[in-house]
C-alpha positions as CSV (number, residue, x, y, z in Angstrom):
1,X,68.9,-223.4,-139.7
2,X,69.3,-220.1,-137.5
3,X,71.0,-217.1,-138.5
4,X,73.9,-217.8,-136.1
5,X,74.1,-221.0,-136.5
6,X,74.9,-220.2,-140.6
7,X,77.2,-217.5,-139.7
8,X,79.6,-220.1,-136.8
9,X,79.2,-223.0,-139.7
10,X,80.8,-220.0,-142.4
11,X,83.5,-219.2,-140.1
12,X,84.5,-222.7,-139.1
13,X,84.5,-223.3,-143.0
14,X,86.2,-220.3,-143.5
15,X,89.2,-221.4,-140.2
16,X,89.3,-224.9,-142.5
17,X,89.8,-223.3,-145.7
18,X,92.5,-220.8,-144.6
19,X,94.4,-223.5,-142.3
20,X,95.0,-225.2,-145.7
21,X,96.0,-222.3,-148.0
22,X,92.6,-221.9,-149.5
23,X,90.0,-218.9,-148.9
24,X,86.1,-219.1,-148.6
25,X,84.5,-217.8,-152.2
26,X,81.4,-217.5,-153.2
27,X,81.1,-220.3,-155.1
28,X,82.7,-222.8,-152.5
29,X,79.7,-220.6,-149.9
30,X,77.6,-222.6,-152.9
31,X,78.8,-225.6,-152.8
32,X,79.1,-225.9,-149.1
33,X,75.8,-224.8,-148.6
34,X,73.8,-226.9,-150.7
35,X,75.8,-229.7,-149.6
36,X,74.8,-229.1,-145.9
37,X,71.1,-228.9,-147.2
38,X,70.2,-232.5,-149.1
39,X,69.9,-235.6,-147.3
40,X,71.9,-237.5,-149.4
41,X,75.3,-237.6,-151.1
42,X,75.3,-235.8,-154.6
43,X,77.9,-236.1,-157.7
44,X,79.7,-233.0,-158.8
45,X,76.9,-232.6,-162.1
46,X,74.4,-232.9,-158.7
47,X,75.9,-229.9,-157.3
48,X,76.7,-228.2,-160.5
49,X,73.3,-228.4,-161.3
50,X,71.9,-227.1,-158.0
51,X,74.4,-224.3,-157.6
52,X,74.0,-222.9,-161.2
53,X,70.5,-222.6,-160.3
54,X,72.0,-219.4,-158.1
55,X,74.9,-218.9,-160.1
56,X,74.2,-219.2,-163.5
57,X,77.8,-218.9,-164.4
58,X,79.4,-221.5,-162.8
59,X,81.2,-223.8,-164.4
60,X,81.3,-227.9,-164.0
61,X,85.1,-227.2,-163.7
62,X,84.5,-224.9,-161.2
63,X,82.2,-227.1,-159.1
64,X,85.0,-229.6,-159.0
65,X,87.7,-227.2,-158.0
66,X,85.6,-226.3,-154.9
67,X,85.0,-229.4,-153.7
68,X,88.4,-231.0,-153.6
69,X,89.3,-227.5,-151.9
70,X,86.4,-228.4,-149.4
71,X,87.6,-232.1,-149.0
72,X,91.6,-231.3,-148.7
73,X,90.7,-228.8,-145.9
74,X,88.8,-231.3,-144.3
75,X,85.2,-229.9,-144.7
76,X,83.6,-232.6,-146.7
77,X,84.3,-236.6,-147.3
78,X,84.6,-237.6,-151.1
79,X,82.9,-241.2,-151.5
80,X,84.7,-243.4,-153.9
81,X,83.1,-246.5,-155.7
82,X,85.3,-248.6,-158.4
83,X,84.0,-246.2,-161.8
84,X,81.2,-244.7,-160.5
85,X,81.4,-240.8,-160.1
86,X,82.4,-240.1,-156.6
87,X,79.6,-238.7,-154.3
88,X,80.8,-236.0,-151.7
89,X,79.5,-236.0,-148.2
90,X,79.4,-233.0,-145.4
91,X,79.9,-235.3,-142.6
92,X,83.2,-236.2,-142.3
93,X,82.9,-238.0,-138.6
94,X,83.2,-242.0,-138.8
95,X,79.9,-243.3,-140.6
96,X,78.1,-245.7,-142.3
97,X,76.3,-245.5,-145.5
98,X,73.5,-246.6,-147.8
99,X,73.7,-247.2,-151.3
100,X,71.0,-248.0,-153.8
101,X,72.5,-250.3,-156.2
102,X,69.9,-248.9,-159.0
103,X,70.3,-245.3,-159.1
104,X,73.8,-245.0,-156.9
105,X,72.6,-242.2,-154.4
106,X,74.0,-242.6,-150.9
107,X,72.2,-242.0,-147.5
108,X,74.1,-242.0,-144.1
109,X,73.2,-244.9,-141.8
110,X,72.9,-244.5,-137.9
111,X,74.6,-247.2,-136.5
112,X,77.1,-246.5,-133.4
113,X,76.2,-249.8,-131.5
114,X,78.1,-252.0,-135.0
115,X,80.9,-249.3,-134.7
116,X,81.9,-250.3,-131.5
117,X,81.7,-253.8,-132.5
118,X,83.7,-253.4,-135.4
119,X,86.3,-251.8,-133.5
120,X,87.0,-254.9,-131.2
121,X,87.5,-256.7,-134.1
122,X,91.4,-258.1,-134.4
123,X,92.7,-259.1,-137.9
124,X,95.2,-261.0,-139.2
125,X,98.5,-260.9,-137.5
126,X,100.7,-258.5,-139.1
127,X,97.8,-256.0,-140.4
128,X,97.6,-252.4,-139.7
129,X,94.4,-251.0,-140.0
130,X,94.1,-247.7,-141.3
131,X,90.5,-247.4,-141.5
132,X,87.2,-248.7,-142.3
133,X,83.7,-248.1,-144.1
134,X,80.2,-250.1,-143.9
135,X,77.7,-249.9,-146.1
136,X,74.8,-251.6,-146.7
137,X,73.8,-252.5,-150.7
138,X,70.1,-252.2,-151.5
139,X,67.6,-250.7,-153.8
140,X,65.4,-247.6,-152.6
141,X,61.9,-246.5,-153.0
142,X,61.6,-245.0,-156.4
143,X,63.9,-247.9,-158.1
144,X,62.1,-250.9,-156.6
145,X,59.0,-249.5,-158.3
């Protein structure tokens, strides 16, 4: 990613974070940024993990501070499953997902011709719908070897 493209992705961060009573730290710069970097949607020991690599004294605590900061001001998407740890997600537009059913990491899924469709859809009398999610259940590469 360019230079200026970093620094207007900071500062929109930065607008998100400060229109919610929170500031832009280092460590939530960490989090952000390694978050916007992997293809797929980590746990908090994920990022902890990652992010100590650069900050050595970071705490797990601290890793999950930052990112309910980042999802309260709207920056990232937390991804809730029953008991499994929540994975967190830097694209918070309307999407669907993949999840591997072996190992529990989650992909984003292009699919805006089903999201149309599914908007058409009319339920029961009397229900409000709030929103939605999709996602498809599978195993990937590494854990159907």
């Amino acid at each position: 990613m360019s230079t200026k493209k970093q620094l207007q992705r900071q500062e929109t961060l930065r607008q998100q974070l400060h229109a919610s009573g929170a500031q832009l730290t280092t460590q939530r710069a960490a989090v952000y940024d390694y978050l916007s970097g992997v293809d797929h949607h980590p746990t908090a020991e994920d990022v902890f993990l990652a992010v100590k690599a650069n900050l050595p004294r970071i705490s797990l605590a601290t890793v999950y501070k930052n990112l309910e900061a980042l999802v309260q001001c709207g920056a990232v998407s937390k991804l809730a499953y029953g008991d499994a740890a929540a994975r967190y997600d830097i694209r918070t537009d309307h999407h669907y997902h993949t999840r591997c059913l072996g190992c529990g990491k989650i992909w984003d899924l292009d699919a805006t011709q089903e999201s149309e469709q599914l908007r058409q859809i009319k339920p029961q009398k009397g229900f409000e719908v709030r929103d939605y999610r999709l996602e498809l259940l599978g195993y990937c590469k590494e854990c159907r070897r």
